[in-house]
C-alpha positions as CSV (number, residue, x, y, z in Angstrom):
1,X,0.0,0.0,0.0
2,X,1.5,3.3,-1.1
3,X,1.5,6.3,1.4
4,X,-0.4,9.6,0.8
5,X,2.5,12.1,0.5
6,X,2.5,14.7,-2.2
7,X,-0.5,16.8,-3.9
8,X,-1.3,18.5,-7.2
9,X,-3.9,21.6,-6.3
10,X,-5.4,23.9,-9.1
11,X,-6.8,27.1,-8.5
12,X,-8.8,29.4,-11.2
13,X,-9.5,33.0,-9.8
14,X,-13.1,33.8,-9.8
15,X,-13.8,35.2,-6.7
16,X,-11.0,37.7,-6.4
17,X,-9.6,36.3,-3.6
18,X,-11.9,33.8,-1.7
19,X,-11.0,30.6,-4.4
20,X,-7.6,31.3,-4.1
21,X,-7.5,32.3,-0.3
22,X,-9.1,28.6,0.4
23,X,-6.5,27.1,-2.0
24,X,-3.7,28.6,-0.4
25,X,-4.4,28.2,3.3
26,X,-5.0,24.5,2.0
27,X,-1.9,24.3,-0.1
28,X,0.0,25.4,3.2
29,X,-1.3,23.2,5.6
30,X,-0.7,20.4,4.1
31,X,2.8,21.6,3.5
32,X,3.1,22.7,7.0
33,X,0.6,20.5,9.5
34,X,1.7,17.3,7.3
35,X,4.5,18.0,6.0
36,X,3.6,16.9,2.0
37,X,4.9,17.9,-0.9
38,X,2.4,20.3,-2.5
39,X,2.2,22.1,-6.1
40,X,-0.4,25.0,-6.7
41,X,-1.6,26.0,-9.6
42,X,-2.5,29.6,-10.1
43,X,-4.2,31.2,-13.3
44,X,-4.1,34.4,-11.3
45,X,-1.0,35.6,-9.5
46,X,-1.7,39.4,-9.2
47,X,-5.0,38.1,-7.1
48,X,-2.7,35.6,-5.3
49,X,-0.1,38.5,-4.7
50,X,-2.9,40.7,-2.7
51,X,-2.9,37.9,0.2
52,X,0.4,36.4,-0.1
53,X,2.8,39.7,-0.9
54,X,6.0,37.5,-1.6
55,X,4.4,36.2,-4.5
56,X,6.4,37.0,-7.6
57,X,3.5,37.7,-10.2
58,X,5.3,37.3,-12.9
59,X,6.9,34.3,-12.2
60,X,5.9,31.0,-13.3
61,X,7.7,29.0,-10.8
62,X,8.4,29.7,-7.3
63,X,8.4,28.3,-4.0
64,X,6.4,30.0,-0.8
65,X,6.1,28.9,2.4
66,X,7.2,25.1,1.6
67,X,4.5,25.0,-1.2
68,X,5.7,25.0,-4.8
69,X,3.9,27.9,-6.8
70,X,2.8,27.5,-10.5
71,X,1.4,29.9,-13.1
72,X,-1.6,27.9,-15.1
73,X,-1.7,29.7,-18.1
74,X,-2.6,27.5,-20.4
75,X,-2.1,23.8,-21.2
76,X,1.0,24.5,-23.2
77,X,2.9,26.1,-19.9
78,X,1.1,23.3,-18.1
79,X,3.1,20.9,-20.0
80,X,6.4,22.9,-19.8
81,X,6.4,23.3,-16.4
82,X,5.5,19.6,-15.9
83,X,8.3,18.6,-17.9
84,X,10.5,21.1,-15.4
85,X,9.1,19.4,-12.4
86,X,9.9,16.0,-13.6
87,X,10.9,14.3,-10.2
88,X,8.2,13.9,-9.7
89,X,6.1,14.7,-13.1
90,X,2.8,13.6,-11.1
91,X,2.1,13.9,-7.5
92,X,-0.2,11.3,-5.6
93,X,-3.5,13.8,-5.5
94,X,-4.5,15.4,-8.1
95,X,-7.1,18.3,-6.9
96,X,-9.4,20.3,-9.6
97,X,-10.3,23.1,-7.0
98,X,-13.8,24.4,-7.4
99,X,-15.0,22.4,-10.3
100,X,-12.1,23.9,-12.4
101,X,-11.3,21.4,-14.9
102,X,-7.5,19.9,-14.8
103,X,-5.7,20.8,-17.8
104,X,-5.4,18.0,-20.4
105,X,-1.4,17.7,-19.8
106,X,-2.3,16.9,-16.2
107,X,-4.8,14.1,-17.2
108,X,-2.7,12.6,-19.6
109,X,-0.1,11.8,-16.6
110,X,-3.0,10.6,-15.0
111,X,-3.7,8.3,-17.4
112,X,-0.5,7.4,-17.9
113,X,-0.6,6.2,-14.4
114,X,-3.7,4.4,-14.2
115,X,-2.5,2.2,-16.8
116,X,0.4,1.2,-15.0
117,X,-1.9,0.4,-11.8
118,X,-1.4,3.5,-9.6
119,X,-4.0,5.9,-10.7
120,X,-3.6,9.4,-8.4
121,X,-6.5,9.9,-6.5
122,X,-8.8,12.6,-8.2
123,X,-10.5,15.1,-6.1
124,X,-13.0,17.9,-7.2
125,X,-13.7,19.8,-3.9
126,X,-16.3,21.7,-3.9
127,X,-17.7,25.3,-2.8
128,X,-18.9,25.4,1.2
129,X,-22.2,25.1,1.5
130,X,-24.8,24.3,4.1
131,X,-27.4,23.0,2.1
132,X,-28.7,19.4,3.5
133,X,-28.0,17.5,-0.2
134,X,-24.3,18.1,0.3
135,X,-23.9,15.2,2.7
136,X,-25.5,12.8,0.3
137,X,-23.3,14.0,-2.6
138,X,-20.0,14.2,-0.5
139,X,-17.0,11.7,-1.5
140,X,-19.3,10.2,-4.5
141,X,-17.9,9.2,-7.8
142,X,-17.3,9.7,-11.5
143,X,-15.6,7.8,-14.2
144,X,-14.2,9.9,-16.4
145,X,-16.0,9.2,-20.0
146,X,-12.9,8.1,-22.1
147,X,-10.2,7.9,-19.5
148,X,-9.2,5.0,-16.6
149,X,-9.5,7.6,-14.4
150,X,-12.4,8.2,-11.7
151,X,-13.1,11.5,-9.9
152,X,-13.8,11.8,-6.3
153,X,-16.4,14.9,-5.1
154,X,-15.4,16.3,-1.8
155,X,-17.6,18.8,-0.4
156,X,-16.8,20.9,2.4
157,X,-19.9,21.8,4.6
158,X,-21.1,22.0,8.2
159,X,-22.8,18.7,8.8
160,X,-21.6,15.0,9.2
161,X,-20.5,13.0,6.1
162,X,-19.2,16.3,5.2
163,X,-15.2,17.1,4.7
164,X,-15.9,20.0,7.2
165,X,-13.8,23.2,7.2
166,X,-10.5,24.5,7.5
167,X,-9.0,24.9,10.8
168,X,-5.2,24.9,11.8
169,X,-4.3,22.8,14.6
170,X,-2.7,25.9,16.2
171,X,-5.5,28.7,15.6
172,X,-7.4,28.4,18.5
173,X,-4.1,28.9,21.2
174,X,-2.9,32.0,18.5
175,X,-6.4,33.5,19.6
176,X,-6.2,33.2,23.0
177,X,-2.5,33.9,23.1
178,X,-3.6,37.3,21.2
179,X,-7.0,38.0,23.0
180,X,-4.8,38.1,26.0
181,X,-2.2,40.5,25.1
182,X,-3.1,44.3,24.8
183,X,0.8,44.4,23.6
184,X,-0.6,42.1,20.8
185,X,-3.2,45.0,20.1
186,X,-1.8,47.8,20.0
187,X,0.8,46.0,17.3
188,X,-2.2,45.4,14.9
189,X,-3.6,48.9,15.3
190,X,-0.3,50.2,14.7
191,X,0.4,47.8,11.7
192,X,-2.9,49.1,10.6
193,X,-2.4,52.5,10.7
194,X,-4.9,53.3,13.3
195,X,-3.7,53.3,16.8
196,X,-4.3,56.5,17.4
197,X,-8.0,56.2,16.5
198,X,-8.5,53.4,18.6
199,X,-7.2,55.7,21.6
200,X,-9.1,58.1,21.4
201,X,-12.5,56.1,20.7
202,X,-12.1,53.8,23.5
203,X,-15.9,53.0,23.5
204,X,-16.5,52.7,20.3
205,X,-17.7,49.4,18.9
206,X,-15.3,48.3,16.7
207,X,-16.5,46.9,12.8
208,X,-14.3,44.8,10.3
209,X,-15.8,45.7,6.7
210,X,-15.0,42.9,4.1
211,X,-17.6,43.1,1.5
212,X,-18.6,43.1,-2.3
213,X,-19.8,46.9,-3.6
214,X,-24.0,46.5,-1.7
215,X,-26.7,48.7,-2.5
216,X,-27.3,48.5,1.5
217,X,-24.2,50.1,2.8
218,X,-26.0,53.5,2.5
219,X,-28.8,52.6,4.8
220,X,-25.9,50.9,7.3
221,X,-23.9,53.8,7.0
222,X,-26.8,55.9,7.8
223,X,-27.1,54.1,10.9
224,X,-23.9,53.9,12.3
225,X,-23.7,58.1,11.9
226,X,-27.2,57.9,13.8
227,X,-26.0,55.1,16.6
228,X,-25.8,55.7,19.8
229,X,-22.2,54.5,20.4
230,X,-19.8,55.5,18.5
231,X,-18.3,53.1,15.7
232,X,-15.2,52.7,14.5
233,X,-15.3,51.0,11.3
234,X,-11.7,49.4,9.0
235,X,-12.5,48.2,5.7
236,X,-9.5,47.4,3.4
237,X,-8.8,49.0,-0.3
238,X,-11.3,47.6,-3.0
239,X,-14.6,48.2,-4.3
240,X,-16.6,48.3,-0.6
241,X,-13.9,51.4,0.1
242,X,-14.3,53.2,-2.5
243,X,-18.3,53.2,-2.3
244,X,-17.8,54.0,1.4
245,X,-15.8,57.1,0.1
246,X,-18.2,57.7,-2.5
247,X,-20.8,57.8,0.1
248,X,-18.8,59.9,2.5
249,X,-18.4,62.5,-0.6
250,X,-14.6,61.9,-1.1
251,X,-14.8,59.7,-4.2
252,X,-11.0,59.8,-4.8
253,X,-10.4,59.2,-1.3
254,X,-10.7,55.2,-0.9
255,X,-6.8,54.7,-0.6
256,X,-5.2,53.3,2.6
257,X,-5.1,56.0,5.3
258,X,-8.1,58.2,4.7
259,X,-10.4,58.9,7.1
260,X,-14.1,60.1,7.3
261,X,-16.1,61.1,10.6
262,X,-19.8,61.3,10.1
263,X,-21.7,61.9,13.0
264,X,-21.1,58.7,15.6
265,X,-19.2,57.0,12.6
266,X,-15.6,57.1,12.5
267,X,-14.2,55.5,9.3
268,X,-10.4,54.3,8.4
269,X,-9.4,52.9,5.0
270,X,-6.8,49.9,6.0
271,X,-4.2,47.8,4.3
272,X,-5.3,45.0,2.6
273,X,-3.7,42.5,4.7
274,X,-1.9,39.2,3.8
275,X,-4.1,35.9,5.2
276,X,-2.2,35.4,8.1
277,X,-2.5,38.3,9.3
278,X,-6.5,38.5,8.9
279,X,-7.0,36.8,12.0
280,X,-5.7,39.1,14.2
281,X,-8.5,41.6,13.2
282,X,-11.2,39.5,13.1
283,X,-9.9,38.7,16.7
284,X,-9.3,42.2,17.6
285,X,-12.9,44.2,16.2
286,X,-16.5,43.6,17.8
287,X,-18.4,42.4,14.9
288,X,-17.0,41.1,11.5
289,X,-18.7,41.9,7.9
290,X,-17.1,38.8,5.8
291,X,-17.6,38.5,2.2
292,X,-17.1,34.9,-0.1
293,X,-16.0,31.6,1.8
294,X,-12.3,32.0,3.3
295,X,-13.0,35.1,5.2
296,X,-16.4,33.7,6.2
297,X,-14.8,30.6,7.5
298,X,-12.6,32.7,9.6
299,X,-14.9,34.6,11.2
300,X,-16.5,31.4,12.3
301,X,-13.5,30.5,13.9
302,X,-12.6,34.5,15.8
303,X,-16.1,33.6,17.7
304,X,-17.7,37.0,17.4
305,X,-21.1,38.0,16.1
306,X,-20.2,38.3,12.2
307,X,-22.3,39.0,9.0
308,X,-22.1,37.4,5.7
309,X,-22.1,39.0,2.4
310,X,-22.1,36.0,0.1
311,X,-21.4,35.8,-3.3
312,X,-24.0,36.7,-6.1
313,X,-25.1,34.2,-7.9
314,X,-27.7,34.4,-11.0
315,X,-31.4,33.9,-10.3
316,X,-30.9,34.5,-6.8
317,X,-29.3,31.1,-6.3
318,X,-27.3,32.5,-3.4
319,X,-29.7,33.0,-1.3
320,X,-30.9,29.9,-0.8
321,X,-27.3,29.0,0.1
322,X,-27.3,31.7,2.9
323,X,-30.8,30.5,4.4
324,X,-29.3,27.1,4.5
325,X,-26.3,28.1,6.7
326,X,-28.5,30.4,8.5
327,X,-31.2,27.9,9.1
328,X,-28.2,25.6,11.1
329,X,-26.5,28.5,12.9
330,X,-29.8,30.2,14.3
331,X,-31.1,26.8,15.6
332,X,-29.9,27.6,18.7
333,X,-30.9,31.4,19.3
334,X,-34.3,32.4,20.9
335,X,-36.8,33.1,18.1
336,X,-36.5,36.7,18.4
337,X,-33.0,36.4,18.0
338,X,-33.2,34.6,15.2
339,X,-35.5,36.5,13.6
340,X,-33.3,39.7,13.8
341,X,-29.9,37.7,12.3
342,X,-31.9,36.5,9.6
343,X,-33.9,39.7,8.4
344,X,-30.3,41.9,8.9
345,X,-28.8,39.1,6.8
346,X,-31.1,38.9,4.2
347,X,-31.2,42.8,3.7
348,X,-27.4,42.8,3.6
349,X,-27.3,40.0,0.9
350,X,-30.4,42.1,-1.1
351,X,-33.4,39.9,-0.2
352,X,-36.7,41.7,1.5
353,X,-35.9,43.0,4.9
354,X,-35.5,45.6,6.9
355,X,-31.6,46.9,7.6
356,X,-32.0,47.8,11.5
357,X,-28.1,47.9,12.9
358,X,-29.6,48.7,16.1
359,X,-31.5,45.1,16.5
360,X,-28.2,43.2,15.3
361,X,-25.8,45.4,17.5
362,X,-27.9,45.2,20.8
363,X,-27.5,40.8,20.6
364,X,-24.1,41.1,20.2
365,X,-23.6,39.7,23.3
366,X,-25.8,36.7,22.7
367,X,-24.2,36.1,19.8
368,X,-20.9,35.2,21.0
369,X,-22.3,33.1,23.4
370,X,-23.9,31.2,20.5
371,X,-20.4,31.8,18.3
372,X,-18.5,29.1,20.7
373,X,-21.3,26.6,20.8
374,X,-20.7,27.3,16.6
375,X,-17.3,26.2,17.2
376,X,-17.8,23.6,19.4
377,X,-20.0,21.6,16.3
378,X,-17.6,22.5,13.9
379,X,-14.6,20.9,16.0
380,X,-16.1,17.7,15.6
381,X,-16.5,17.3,12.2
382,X,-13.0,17.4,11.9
383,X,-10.7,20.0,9.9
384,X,-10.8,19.6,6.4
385,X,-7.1,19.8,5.5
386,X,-7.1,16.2,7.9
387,X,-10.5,14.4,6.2
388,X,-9.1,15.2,2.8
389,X,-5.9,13.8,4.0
390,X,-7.9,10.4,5.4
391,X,-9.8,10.5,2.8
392,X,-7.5,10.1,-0.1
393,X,-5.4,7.7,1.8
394,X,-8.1,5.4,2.0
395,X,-8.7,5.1,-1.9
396,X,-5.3,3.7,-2.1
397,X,-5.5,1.0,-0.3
């Protein structure tokens, strides 16, 4: 029996960053936590460069933080660079990340392979979703139609018979090592740009904004100038700063550094920061406004109330995704409770409901309370990076 050891990942870009962000904090821990060999393939570098700066985005070969960094341009470069990497040509898993199809270089070596009795174990993980089919379709099969080759769906998700969700085995002592340490805060802020704002607001509740452009930010804006306590709100450079600037009547404004005051709202542009250092300020701010799946899956894990901006999908098609997660994770509020997350969810997200920042701030409280239960269910499903691992291993024997 052969030993699990060494991956192929591929990664197209659609998301800006969350397809890649899931990619790469895969990639890395099963470089890191497992200590396998691990190739990535990348169609989009510059996106890759925005949470990983030492990427070189014009290089088609690198190595990063023990992973092994390809540029997938095309399947002429594919088979270059696979010709390059000849020792070895073909690594033991072969991921297509996100339904992205492997390129044909890739599946002839695959082939190759098979016919010599040690096929690579095909994967096709999956977007995160909540949705109850999920564990019925989770680790099934299909042939390929004129290859020996048989692909292997893994879904993420939140239930049993589900491959879970990322989680590094150190992540919940880095929290409570940081939680712990106002040295530890006062380097962020700093890092950030913002120290001094965060002295002299010292009651102010403190907002993450991660989000896609939303017709709603006007009405949430609105609110937070109009709230009783003060908030402090850092959202990074990209599309949701520069409608915040818009908004704030500085449309040329949305670069790191500026700042806006509006009544009880105090707003900072910030750094886009690189993944590993996200963390920190998901840790470090009151409530979290996450966008995608990487970042949402991290604010899972920081345990504070957080809101989910997920992405748009035609014929409303998202939405049925978010009442699915939201149908598990407000199981165990009181009604009204419940009630409130769901209708400031659904307005965020563009669905019929009223936007009332007031309801969601004033259950903040309860809301962590239910954010470590939250963690507590994930826990036992198991991290991701480790069923994937288990799983693959298991189709080689």
């Amino acid at each position: 029996m052969r030993t699990i050891t060494s991956w192929d990942l591929f990664c197209r870009v659609v998301d800006n960053y969350g397809d890649i962000g899931v990619c790469w904090r895969l990639a890395r821990q099963l470089a890191q936590e497992h200590g396998h060999t691990v190739r990535l393939w990348v169609d989009d570098l510059r996106s890759f460069e925005k949470i990983c700066p030492t990427v070189d985005a014009k290089a088609d070969a690198q190595r990063i933080s023990g992973v092994d960094i390809r540029h997938w341009a095309d399947d002429a470069q594919v088979a270059s660079l696979l010709a390059a990497d000849a020792h070895p040509a073909l690594h033991d898993v072969v991921i297509g990340a996100f339904a992205c199809a492997v390129p044909e270089p890739m599946l002839k070596l695959m082939a190759e392979r098979a016919s010599q009795g040690s096929p690579p174990v095909w994967i096709n993980l999956e977007y995160l979703s909540a949705e109850k089919w999920v564990s019925e379709h989770h680790a099934m099969q299909s042939p390929h139609l004129r290859l020996p080759l048989v692909k292997h769906f893994f879904f993420p998700g939140f239930a049993r018979n589900t491959g879970g969700v990322l989680r590094e085995s150190h992540l919940g002592a880095q929290r409570k090592t940081f939680e712990a340490s106002p040295a530890a805060h006062h380097a962020l802020w700093h890092r950030l740009g913002v120290d001094d704002l965060m002295r002299d607001c010292p009651d102010a509740l403190r907002v993450s904004l991660f989000a896609y452009a939303n017709p709603a930010l006007p009405t949430l804006v609105a609110q937070w100038e109009a709230s009783p306590q003060p908030v402090v709100c850092l959202v990074p450079e990209g599309l949701v700063a520069k409608q915040v600037a818009e908004l704030l009547g500085d449309a040329s404004g949305a670069q790191t550094g500026a700042r806006w005051t509006r009544g009880n709202l105090n707003v900072a542009v910030v750094p886009f920061v690189p993944q590993e250092h996200y963390d920190p300020l998901l840790w470090a701010c009151d409530i979290n406004f996450v966008r995608g799946e990487d970042s949402f899956v991290r604010a899972q894990w920081a345990l504070k109330p957080f809101v989910w901006h997920i992405y748009p999908q035609s014929d409303d098609v998202h939405l049925t995704k978010l009442d699915a997660f939201l149908t598990r994770y407000t199981a165990a509020l009181a009604e009204a409770d419940a009630k409130a997350l769901v209708a400031f969810w659904h307005a965020w997200n563009g669905a019929p409901a009223s936007l009332n920042w007031a309801d969601f701030a004033s259950m903040a409280a309860r809301l962590r309370a239910r954010a470590v239960t939250w963690e507590q269910s994930l826990m036992q499903l198991g991290d991701l990076a480790a069923n994937l691992v288990a799983f693959c291993q298991k189709q080689v024997k």
